[in-house]
ChimeraX commands (.cxc) that place a marker at each C-alpha (Angstrom):
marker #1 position -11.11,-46.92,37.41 radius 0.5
marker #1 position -11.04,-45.62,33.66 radius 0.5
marker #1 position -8.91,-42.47,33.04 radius 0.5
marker #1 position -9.57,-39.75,30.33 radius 0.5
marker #1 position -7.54,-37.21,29.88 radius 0.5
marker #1 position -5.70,-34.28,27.64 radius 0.5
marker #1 position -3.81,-30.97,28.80 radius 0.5
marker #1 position -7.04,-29.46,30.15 radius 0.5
marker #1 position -8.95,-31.94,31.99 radius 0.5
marker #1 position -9.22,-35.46,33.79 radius 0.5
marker #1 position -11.84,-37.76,33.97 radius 0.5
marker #1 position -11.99,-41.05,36.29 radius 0.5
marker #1 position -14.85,-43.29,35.52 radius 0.5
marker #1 position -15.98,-46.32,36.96 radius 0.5
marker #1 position -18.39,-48.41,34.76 radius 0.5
marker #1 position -19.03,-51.46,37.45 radius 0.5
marker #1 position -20.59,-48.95,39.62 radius 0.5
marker #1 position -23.62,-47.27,37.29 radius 0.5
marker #1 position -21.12,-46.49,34.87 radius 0.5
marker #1 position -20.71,-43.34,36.59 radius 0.5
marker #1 position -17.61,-40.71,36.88 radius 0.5
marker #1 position -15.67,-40.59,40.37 radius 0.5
marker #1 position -13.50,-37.44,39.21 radius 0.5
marker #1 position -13.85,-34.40,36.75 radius 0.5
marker #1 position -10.60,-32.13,37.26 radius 0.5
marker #1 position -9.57,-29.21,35.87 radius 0.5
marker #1 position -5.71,-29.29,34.68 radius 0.5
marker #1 position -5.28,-25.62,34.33 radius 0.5
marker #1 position -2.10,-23.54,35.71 radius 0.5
marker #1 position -0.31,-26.52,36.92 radius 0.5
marker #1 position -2.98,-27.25,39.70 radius 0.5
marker #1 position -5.81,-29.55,39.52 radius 0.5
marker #1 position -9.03,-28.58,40.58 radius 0.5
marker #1 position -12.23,-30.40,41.36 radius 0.5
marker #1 position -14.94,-29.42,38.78 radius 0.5
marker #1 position -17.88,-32.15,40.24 radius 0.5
marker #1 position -17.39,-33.93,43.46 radius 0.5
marker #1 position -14.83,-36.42,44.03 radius 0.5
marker #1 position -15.58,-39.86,44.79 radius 0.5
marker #1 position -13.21,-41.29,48.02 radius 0.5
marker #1 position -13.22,-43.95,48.92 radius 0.5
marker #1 position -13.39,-45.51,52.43 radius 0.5
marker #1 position -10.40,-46.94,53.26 radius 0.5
marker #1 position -11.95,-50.16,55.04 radius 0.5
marker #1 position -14.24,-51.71,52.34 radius 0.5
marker #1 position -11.83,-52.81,49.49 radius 0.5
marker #1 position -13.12,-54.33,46.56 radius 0.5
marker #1 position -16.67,-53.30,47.84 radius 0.5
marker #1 position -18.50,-51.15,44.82 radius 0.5
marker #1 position -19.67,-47.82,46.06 radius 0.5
marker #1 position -23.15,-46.06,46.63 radius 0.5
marker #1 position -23.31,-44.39,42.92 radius 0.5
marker #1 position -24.67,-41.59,45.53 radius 0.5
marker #1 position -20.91,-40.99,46.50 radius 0.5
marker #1 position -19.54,-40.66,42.99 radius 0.5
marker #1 position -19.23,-37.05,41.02 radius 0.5
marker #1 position -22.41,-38.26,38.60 radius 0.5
marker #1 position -23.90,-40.63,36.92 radius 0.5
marker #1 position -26.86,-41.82,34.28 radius 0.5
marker #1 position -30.39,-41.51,35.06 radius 0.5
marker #1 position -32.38,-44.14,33.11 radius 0.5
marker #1 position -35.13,-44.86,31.97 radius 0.5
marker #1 position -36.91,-42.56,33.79 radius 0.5
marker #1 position -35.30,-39.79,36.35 radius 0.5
marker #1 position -35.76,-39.06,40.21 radius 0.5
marker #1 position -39.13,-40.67,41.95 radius 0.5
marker #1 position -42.38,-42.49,40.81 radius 0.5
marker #1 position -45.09,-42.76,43.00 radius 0.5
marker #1 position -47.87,-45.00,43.93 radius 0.5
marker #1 position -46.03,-48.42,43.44 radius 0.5
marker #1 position -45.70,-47.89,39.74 radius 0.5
marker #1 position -47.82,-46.43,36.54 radius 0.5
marker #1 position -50.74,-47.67,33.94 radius 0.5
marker #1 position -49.51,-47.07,30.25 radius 0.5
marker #1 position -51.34,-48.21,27.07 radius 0.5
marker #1 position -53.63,-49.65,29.10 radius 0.5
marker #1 position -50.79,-51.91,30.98 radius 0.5
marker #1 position -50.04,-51.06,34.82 radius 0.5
marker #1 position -46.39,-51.26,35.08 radius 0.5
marker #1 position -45.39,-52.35,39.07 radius 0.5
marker #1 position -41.88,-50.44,39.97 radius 0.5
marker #1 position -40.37,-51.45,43.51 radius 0.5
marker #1 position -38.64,-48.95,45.91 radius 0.5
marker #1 position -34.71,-49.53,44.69 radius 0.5
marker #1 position -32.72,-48.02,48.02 radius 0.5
marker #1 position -33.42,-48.65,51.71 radius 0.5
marker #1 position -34.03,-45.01,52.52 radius 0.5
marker #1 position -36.15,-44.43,49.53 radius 0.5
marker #1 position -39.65,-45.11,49.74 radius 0.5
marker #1 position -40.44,-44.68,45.97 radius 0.5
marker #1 position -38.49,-46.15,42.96 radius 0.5
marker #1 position -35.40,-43.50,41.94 radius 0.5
marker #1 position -33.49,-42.86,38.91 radius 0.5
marker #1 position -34.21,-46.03,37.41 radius 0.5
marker #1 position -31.56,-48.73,36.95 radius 0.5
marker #1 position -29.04,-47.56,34.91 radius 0.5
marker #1 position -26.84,-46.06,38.06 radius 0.5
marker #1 position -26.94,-49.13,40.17 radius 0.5
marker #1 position -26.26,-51.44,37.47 radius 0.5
marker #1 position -22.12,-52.24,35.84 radius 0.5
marker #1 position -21.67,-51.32,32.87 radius 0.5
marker #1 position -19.80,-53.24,29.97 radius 0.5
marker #1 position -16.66,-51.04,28.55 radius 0.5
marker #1 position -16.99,-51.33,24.45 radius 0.5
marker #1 position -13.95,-49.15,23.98 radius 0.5
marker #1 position -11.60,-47.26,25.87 radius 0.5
marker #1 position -9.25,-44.61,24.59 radius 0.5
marker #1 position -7.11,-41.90,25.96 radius 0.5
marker #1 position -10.03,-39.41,25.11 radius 0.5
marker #1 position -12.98,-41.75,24.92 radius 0.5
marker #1 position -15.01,-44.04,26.33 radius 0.5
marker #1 position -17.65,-46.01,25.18 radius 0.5
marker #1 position -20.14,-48.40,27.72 radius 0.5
marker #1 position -23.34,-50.15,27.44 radius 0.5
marker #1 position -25.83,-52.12,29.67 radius 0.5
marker #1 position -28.57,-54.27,28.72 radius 0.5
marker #1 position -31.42,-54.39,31.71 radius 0.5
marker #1 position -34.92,-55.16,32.88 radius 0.5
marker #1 position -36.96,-53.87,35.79 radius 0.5
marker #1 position -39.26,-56.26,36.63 radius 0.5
marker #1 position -42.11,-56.42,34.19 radius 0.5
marker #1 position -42.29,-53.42,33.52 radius 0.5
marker #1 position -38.80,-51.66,31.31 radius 0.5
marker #1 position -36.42,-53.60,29.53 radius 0.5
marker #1 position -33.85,-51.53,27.64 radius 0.5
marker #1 position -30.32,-51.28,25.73 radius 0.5
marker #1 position -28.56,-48.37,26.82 radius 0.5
marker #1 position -24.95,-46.55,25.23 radius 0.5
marker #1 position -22.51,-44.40,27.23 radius 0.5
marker #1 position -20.45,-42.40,25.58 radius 0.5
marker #1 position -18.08,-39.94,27.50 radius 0.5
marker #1 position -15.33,-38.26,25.45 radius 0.5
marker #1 position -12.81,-35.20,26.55 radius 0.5
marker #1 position -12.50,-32.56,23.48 radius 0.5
marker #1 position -10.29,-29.56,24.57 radius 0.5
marker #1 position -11.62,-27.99,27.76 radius 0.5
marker #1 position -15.08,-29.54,26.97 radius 0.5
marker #1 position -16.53,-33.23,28.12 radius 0.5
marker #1 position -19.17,-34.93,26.12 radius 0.5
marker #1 position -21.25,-37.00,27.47 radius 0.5
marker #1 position -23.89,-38.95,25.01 radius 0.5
marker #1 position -26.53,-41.35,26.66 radius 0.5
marker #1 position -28.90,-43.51,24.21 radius 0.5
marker #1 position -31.44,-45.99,25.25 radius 0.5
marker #1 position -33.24,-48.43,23.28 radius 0.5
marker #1 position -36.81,-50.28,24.42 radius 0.5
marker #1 position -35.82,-53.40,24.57 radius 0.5
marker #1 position -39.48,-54.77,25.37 radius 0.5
marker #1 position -42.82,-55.58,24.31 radius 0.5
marker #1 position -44.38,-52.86,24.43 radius 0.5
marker #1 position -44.36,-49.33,23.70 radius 0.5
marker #1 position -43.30,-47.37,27.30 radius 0.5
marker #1 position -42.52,-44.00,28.32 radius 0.5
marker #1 position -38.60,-42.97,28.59 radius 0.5
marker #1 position -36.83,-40.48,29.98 radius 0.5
marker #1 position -33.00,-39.65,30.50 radius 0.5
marker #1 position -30.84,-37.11,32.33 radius 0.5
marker #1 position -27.36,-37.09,34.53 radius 0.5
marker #1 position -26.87,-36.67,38.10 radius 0.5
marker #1 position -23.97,-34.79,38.67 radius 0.5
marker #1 position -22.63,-33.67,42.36 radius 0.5
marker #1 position -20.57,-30.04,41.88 radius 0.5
marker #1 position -18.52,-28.67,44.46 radius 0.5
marker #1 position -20.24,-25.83,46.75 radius 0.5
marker #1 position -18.31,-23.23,48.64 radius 0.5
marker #1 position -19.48,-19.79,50.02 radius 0.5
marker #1 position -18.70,-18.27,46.75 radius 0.5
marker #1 position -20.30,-20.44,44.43 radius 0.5
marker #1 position -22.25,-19.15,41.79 radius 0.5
marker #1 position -24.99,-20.91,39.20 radius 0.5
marker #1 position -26.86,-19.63,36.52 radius 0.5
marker #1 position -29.72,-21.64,34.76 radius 0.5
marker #1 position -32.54,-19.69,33.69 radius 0.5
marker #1 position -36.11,-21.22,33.66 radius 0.5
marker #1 position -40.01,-19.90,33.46 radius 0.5
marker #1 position -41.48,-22.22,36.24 radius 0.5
marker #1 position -40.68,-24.98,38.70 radius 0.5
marker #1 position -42.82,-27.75,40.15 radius 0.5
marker #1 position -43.33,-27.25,44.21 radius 0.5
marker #1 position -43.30,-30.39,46.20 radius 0.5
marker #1 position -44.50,-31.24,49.40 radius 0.5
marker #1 position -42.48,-31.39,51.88 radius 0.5
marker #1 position -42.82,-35.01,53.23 radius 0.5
marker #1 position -42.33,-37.25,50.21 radius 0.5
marker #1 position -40.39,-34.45,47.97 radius 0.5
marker #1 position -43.09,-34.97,45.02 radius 0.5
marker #1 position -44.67,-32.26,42.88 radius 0.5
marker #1 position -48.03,-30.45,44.26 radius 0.5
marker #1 position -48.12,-27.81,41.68 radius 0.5
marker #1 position -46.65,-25.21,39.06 radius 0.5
marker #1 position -45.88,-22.02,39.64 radius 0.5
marker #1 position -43.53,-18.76,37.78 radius 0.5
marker #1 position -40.34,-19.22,39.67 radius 0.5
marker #1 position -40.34,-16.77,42.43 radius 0.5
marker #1 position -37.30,-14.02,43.18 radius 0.5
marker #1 position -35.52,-16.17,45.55 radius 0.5
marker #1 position -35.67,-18.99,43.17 radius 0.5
marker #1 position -34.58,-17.14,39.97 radius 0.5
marker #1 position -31.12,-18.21,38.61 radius 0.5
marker #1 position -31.73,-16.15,35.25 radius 0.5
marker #1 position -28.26,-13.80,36.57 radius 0.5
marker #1 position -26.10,-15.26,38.33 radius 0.5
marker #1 position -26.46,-16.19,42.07 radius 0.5
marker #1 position -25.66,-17.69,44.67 radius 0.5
marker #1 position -27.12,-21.07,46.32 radius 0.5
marker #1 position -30.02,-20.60,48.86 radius 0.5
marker #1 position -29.53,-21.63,52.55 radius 0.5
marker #1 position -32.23,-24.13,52.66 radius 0.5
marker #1 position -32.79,-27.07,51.15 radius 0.5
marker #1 position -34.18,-26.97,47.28 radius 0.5
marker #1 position -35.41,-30.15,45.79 radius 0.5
marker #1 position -37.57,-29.18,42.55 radius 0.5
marker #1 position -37.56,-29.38,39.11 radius 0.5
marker #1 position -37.12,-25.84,36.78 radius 0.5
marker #1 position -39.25,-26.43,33.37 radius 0.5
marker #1 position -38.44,-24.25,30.43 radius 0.5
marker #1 position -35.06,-24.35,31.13 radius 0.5
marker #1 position -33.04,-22.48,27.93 radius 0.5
marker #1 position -30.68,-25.70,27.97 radius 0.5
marker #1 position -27.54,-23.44,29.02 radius 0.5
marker #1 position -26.34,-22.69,32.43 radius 0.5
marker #1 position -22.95,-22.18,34.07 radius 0.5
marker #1 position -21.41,-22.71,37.83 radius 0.5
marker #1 position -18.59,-20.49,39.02 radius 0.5
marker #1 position -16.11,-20.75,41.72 radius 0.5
marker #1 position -14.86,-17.02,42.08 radius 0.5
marker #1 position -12.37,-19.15,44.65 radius 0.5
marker #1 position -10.49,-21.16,41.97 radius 0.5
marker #1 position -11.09,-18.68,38.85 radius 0.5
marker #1 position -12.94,-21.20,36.88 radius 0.5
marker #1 position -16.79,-20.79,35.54 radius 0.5
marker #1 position -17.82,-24.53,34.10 radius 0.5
marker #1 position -20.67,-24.47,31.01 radius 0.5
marker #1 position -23.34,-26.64,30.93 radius 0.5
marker #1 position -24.97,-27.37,28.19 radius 0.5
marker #1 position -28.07,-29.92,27.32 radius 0.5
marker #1 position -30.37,-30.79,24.72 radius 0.5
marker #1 position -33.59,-31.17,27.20 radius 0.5
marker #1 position -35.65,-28.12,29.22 radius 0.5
marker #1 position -35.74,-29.45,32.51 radius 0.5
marker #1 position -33.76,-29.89,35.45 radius 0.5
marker #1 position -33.17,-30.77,39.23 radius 0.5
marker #1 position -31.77,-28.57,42.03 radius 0.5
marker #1 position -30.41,-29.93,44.82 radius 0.5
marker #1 position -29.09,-27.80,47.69 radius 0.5
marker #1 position -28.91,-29.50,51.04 radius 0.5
marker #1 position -27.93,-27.70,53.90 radius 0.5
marker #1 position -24.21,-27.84,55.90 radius 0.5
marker #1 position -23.12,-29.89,52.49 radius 0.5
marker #1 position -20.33,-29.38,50.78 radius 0.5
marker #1 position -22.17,-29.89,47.34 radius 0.5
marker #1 position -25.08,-29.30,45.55 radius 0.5
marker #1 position -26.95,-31.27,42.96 radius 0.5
marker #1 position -27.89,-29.45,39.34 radius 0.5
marker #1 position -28.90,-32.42,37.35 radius 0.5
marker #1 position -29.94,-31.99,33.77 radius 0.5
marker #1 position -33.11,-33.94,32.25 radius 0.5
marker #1 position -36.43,-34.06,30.49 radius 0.5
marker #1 position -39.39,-35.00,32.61 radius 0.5
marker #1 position -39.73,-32.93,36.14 radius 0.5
marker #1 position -39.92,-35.53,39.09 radius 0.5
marker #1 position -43.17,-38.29,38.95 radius 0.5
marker #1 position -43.63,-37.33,35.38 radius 0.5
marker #1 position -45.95,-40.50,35.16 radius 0.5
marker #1 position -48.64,-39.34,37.28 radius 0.5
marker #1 position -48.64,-35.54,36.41 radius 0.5
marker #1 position -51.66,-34.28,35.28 radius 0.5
marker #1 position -51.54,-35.17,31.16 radius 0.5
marker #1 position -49.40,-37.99,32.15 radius 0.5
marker #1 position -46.03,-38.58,31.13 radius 0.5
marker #1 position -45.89,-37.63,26.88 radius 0.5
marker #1 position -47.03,-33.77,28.21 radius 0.5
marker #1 position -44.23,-33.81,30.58 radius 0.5
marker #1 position -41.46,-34.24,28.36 radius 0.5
marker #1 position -40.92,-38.32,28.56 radius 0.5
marker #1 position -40.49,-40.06,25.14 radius 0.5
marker #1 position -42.95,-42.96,24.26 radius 0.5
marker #1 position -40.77,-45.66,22.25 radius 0.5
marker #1 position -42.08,-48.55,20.59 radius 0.5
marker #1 position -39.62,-51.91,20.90 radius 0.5
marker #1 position -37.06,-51.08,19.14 radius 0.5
marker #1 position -36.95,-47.21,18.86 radius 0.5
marker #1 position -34.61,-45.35,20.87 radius 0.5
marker #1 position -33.54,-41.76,22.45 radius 0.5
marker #1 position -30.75,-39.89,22.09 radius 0.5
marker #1 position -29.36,-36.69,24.19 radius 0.5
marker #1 position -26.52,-34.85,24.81 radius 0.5
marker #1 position -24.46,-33.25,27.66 radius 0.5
marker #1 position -21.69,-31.07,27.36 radius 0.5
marker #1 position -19.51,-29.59,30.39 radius 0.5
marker #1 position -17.13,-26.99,29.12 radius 0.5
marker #1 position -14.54,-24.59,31.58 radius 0.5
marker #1 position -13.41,-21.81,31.31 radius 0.5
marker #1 position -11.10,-19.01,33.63 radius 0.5
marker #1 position -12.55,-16.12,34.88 radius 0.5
marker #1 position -11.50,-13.05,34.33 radius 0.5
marker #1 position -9.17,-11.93,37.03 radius 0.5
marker link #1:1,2 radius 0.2
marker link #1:2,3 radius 0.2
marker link #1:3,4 radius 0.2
marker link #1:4,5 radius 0.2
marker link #1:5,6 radius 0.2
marker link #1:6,7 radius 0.2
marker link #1:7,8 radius 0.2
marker link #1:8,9 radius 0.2
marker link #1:9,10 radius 0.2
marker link #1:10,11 radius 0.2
marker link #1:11,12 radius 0.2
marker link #1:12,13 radius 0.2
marker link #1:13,14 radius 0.2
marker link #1:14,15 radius 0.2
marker link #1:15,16 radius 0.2
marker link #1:16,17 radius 0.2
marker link #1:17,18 radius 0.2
marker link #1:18,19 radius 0.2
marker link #1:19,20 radius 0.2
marker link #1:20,21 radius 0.2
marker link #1:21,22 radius 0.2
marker link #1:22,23 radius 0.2
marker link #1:23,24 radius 0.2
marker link #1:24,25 radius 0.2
marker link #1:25,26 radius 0.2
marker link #1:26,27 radius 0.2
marker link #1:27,28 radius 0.2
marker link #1:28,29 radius 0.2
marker link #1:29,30 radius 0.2
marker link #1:30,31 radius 0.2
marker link #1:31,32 radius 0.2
marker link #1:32,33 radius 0.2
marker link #1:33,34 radius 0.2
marker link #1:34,35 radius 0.2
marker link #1:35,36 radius 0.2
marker link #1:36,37 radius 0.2
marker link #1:37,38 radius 0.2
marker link #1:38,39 radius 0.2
marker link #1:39,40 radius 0.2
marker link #1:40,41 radius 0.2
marker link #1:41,42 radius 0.2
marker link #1:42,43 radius 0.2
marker link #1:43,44 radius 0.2
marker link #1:44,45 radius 0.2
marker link #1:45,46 radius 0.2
marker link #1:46,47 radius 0.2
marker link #1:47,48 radius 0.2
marker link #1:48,49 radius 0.2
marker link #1:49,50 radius 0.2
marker link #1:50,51 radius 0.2
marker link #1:51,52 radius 0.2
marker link #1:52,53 radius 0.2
marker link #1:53,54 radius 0.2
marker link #1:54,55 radius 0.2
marker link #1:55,56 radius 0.2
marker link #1:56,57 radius 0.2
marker link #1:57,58 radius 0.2
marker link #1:58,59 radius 0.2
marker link #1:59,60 radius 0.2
marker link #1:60,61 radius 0.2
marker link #1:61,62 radius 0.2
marker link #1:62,63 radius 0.2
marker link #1:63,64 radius 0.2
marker link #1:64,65 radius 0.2
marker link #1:65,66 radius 0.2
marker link #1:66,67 radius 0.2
marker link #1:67,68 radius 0.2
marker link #1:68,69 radius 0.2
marker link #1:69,70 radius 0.2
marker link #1:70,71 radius 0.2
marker link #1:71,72 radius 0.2
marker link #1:72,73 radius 0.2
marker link #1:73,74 radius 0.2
marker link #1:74,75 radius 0.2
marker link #1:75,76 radius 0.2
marker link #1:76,77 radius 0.2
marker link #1:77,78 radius 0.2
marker link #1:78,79 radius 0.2
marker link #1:79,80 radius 0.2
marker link #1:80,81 radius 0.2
marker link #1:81,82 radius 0.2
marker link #1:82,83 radius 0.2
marker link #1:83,84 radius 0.2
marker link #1:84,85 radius 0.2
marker link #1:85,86 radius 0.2
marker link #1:86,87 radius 0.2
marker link #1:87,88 radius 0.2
marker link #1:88,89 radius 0.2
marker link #1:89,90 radius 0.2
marker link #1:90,91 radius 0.2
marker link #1:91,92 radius 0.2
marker link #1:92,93 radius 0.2
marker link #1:93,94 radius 0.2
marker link #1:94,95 radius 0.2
marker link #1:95,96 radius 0.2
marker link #1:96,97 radius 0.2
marker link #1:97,98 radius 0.2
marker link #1:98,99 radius 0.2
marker link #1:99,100 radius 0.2
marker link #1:100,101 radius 0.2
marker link #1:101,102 radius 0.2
marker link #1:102,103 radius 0.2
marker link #1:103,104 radius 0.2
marker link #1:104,105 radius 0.2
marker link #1:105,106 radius 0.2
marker link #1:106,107 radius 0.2
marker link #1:107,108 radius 0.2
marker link #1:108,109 radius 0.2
marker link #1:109,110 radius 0.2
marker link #1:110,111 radius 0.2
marker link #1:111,112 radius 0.2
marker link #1:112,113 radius 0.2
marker link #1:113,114 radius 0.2
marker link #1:114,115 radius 0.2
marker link #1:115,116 radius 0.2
marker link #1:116,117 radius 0.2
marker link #1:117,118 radius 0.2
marker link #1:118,119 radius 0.2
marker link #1:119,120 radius 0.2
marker link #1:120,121 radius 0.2
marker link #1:121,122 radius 0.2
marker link #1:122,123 radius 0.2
marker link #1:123,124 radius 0.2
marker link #1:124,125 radius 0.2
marker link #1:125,126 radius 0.2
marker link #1:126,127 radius 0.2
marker link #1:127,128 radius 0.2
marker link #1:128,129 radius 0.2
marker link #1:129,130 radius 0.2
marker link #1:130,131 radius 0.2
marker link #1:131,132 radius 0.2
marker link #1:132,133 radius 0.2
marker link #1:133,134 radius 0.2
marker link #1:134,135 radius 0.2
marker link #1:135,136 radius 0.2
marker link #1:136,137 radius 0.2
marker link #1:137,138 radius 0.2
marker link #1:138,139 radius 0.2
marker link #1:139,140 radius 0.2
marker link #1:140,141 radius 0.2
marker link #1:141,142 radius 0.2
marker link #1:142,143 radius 0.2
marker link #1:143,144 radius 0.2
marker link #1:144,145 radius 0.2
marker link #1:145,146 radius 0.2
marker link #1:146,147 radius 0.2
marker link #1:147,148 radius 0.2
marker link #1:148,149 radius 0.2
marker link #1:149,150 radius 0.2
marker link #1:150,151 radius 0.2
marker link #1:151,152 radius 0.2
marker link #1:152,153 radius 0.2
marker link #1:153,154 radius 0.2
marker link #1:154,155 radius 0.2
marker link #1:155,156 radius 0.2
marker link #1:156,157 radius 0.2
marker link #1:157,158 radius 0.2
marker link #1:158,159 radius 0.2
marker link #1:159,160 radius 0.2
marker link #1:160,161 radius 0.2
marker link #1:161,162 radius 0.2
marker link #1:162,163 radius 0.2
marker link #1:163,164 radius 0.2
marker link #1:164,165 radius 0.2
marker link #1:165,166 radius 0.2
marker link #1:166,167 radius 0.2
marker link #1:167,168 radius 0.2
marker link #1:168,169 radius 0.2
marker link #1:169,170 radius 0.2
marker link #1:170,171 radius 0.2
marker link #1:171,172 radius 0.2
marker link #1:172,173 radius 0.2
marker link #1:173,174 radius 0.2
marker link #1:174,175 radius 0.2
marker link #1:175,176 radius 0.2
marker link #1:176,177 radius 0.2
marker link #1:177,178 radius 0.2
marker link #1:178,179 radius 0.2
marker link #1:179,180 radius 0.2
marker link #1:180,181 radius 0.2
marker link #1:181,182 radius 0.2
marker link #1:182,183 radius 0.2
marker link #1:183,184 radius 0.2
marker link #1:184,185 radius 0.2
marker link #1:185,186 radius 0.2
marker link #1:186,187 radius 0.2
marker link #1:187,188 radius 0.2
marker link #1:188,189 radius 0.2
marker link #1:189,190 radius 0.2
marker link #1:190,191 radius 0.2
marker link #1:191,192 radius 0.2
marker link #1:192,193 radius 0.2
marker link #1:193,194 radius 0.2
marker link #1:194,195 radius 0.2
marker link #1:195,196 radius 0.2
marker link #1:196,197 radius 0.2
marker link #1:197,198 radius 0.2
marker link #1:198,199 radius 0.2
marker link #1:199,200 radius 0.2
marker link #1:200,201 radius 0.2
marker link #1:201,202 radius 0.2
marker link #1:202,203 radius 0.2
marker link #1:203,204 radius 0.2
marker link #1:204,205 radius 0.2
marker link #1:205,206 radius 0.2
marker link #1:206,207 radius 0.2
marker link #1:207,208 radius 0.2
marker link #1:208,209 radius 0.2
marker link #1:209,210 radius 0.2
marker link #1:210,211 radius 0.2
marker link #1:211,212 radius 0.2
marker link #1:212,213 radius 0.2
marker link #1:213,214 radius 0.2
marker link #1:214,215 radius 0.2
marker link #1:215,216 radius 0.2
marker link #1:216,217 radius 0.2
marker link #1:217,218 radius 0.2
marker link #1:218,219 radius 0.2
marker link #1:219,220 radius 0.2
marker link #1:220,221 radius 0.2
marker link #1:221,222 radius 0.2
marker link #1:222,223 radius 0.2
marker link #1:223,224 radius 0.2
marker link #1:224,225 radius 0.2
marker link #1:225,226 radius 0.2
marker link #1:226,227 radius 0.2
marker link #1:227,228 radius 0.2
marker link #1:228,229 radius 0.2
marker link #1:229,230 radius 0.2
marker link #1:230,231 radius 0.2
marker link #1:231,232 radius 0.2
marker link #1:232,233 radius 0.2
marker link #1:233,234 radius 0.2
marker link #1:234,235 radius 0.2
marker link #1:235,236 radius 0.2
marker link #1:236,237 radius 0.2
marker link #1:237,238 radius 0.2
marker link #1:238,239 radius 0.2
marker link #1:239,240 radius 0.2
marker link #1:240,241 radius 0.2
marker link #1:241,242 radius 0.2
marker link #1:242,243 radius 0.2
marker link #1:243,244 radius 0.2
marker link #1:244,245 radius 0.2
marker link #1:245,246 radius 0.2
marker link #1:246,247 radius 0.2
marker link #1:247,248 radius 0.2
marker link #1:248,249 radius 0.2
marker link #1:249,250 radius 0.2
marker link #1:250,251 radius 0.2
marker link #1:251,252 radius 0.2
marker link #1:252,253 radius 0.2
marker link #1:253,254 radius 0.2
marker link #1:254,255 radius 0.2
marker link #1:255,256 radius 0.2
marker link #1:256,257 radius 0.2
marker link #1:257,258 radius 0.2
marker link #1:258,259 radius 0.2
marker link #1:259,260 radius 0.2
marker link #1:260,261 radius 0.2
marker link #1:261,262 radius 0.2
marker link #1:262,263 radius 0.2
marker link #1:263,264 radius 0.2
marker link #1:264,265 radius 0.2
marker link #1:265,266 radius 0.2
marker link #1:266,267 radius 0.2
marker link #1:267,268 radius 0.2
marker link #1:268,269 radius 0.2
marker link #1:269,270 radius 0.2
marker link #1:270,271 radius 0.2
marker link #1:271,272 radius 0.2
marker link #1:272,273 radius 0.2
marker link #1:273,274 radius 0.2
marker link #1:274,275 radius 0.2
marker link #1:275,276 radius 0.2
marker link #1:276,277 radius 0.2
marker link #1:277,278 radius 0.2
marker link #1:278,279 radius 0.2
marker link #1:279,280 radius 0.2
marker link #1:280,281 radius 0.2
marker link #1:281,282 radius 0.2
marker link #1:282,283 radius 0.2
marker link #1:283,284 radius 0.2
marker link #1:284,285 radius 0.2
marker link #1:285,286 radius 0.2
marker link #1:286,287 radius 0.2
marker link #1:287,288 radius 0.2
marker link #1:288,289 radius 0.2
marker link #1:289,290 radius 0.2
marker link #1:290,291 radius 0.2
marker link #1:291,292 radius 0.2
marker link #1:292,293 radius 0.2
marker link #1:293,294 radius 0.2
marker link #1:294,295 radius 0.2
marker link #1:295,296 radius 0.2
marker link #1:296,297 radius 0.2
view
């Protein structure tokens, strides 16, 4: 594992596996404190990589969550995607977070990774990973490049896993939220986000089990543990994202990104639902930001 770290916070990384983060710690009053889920490890599989699914986060690229109907037509080209986990029936995330990751540069504050990948016929793309610690703030930067033929549709985001207790807290205002159906967790339709949906204040997590996107998302939200005295910022440059709540967990899933989940077969198709069409050669940019901060006794 990579280490990051200043007087405020720690960051463990582990670019073999998805180039993802296994710890995000606060430093503050002599105690560390877990601001996304750690990663542990099992103690009888040494040198085996783990499921990116038990780290704290990690990159979602080129696309984010699931695609449908054994791929997409684009420009006129139908691009074949393959189910990528055993208990997944559709593709997921991509192939950024199963993939290693090449470290470019490492310093005490700073990291810098990249990954050059195909998926079948369909995406090839260049990809930079930039995580660097900046006070009480990390930065995370994610670019990807098309890499192929042809001009495609992209779309980025992170998949962070953040610590849930009785008393925690999140606030991430939005205007609607795709519903999905309940067998193969896929959008059905829009609707205003209803009452017990609403994280405009704060509030806390719902009992049962959320799974949707939230579209005009302001870009700002914030988690708080009333438990530790710590509220953690979030900040994005992209007006969508994923909640995650399953029940009996310990965790919950807020995962910043631009397209809502099967982008590609939403009605409009995937340019009206926030994915970025690059020609070979262009690329996308955006930016993550997690920032702490104590709460006020």
């Amino acid at each position: 594992m990579l280490e990051l770290r200043n007087d405020h916070l720690r960051v463990c990384l582990m670019p073999e596996a998805g180039g993802g983060i296994s710890r995000f710690d606060s430093l503050s009053d002599g105690g560390v404190h877990a601001l996304m889920r750690p990663f542990v490890p099992a103690p009888d599989v040494s040198g085996v990589l783990p499921d990116p699914d038990l780290l704290a986060c990690y990159p979602l690229l080129p696309w984010s969550n699931r695609i449908a109907h054994g791929g997409f037509f684009f420009g006129g080209r139908h691009n074949a995607l393959q189910p990528n986990r055993n208990d997944e029936p559709y593709p997921i995330h991509g192939s950024g977070w199963q993939r290693p990751w090449v470290v470019q540069r490492h310093g005490p504050g700073d990291v810098e990774l990249t990954l050059d990948d195909a998926i079948g016929d369909a995406y090839a793309y260049r990809a930079r990973l930039v995580y660097r610690l900046e006070a009480d703030a990390l930065q995370v930067t994610l670019r990807v490049e098309n890499a192929g033929k042809s001009p495609m549709p992209f779309g980025t985001g992170i998949h962070p896993f953040f610590p849930r207790r009785a008393d925690t807290r999140l606030m991430a205002p939005a205007r609607a939220m795709w519903l999905n159906d309940d067998a193969n967790r896929l959008p059905v339709g829009r609707a205003p986000v209803p009452r017990t949906r609403d994280f405009s204040p704060s509030s806390g997590l719902p009992a049962d089990e959320l799974n949707h996107a939230f579209i005009g998302w302001s870009g700002r939200a914030a988690i708080e543990w009333p438990d530790t005295g710590l509220r953690l910022h979030i900040e994005a440059d992209m007006d969508t994202y994923v909640l995650y709540t399953p029940p009996g967990e310990g965790f919950f899933c807020f995962e910043p990104v631009d397209h809502p989940i099967n982008a590609v077969h939403l009605p409009g198709g995937p340019l009206a639902h926030g994915m970025t069409e690059l020609a070979p050669g262009d690329s996308l940019t955006r930016s993550f930001v997690f920032r702490t901060e104590r709460l006020r006794p």
